[in-house]
N, C-alpha and C positions, 0 to 999 in steps of 0.2 A: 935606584936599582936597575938592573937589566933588564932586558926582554927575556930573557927566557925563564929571569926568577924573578916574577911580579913580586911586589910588596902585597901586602890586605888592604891596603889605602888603595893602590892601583887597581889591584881587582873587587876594590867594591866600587870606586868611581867607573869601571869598564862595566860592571854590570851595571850601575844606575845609566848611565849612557846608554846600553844597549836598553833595557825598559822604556827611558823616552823615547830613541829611535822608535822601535815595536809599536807606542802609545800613539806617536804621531802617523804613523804607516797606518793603524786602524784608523783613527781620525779622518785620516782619507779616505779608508774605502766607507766609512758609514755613509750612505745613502742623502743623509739628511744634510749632511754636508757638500754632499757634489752640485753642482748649478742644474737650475731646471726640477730641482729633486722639489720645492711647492706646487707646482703647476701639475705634476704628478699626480701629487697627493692631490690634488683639489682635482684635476681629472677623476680620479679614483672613487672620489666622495661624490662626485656628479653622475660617474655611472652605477656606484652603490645603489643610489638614492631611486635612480629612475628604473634600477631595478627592484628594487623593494615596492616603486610605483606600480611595475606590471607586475609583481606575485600581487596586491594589494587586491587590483581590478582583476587578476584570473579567482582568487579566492570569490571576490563575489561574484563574477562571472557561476563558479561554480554554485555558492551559494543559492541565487538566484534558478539554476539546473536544476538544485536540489528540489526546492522549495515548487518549480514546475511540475516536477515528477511526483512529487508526495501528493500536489493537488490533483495528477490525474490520477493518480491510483488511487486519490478519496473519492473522485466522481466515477472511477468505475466500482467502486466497493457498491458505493449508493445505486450504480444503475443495476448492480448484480442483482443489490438485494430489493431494491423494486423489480425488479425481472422473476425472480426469484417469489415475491410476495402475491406478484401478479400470476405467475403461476400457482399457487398454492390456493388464491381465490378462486381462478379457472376450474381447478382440479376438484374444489369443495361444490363448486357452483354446478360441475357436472355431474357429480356425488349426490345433491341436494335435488337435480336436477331425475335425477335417475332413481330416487326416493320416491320422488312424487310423481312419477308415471310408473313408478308400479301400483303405489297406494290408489291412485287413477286406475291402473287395471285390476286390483284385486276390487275396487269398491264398483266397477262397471259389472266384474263379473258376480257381486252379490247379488245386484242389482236384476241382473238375468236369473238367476237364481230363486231369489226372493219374486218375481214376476212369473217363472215357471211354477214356482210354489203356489204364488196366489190364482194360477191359472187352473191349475191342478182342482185346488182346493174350492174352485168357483163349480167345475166340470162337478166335481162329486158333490156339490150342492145342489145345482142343478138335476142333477141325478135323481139325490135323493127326495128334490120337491118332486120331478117327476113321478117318482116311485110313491110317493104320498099321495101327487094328483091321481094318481092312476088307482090306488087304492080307494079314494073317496066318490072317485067317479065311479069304479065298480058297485061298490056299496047304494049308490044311488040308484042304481041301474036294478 
């Protein structure tokens, strides 16, 4: 046949031709094929690795932050509430404290009370032996 009227034979051997060409052109450019393209890869896998080393050690790094933080904020929860407890003792103790100096003063001032009483009560006995004496001594007289 000619060139300018292909046969189907001609134009299917041109296009299986042109498919290897194509096949062999990508062949080339994959990566896995060009020289040097292992050491790469094995580069690649060595700086993966040794980053996955440092997330590993920043995780417990953080970890380890955490676990600081949570124990200071348990010892100050505990010092609050001893602080806190000790207060509340304080505050009972000068409650309890303030109880018993009044009970102290209201039983000082019975005290005075019940002694003016009995002072009273002594005077108008005396009195009245007087007022007896005085009658029995008239009578005698």
């Amino acid at each position: 046949m000619n060139k300018l009227n292909p046969s189907f034979n001609d134009r299917q051997k041109a296009s299986q031709d042109a498919k290897k060409a194509l096949l062999e052109k990508m062949r080339s450019l994959n990566p896995a094929n060009q020289p040097g393209f292992a050491e790469r890869q094995a580069e690649r896998a060595k700086v993966a690795e040794e980053r996955e080393k440092r997330h590993a050690e920043r995780d417990a790094r953080k970890a380890a932050e955490a676990a600081r933080i949570a124990e200071e904020k348990r010892e100050a929860k505990l010092a609050a509430e001893k602080a806190a407890e000790e207060a509340r003792a304080a505050e009972e103790y000068e409650k309890n404290r303030a109880l018993i100096e009044l009970a102290e003063r209201r039983a000082a001032g019975k005290a005075k009370r019940d002694a003016a009483y009995a002072a009273r009560k002594a005077r108008r006995d005396e009195k009245a032996v007087s007022k007896i004496e005085l009658k029995t001594s008239s009578r005698k007289n």
